[in-house]
C-alpha positions as CSV (number, residue, x, y, z in Angstrom):
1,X,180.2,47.9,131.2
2,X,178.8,50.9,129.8
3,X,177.3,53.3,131.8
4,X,173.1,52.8,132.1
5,X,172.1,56.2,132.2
6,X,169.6,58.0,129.7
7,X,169.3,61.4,129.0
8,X,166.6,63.5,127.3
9,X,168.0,65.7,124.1
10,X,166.6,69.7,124.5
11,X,164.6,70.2,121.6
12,X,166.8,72.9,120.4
13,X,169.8,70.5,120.3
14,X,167.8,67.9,118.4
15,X,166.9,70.3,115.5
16,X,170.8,72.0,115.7
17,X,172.0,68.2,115.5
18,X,170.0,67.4,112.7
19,X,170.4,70.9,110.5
20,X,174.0,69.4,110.9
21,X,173.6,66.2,109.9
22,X,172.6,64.3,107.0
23,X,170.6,61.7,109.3
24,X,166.9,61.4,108.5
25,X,166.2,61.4,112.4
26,X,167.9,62.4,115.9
27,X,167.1,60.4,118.9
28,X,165.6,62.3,121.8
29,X,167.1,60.2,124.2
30,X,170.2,58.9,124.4
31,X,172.3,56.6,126.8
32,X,175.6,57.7,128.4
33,X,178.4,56.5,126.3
34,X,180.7,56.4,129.0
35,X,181.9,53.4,131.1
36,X,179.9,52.8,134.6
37,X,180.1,55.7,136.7
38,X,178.3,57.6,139.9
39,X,179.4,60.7,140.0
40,X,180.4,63.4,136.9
41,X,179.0,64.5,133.4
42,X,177.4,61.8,131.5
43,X,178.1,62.2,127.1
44,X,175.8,61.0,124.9
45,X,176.2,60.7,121.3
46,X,174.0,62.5,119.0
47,X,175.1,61.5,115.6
48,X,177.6,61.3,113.4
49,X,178.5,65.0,111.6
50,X,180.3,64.7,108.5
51,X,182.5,61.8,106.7
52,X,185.6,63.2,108.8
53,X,184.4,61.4,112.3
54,X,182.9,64.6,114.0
55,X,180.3,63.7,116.0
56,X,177.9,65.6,117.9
């Protein structure tokens, strides 16, 4: 199971992410993409960067 958590995106990462990115739109929230877990750092993905799989 994937791990329910949701985080807010800073403003500031939103506009760097989309600047980046060729999506019309960046989620300000995003769920943890890691599976269930208490304690640690939680990764969310932002969007996909370019054709070569970078993601941010």
């Amino acid at each position: 199971m994937r791990c329910a958590r949701w985080r807010r995106v800073p403003l500031d990462l939103a506009r760097e992410a989309r600047e980046k990115s060729a999506a019309p739109y960046i989620d300000r929230a995003v769920q943890c993409q890691l599976s269930t877990h208490d304690e640690g750092k939680h990764f969310g993905l932002l969007t996909d960067a370019c054709a070569y799989g970078t993601a941010l």
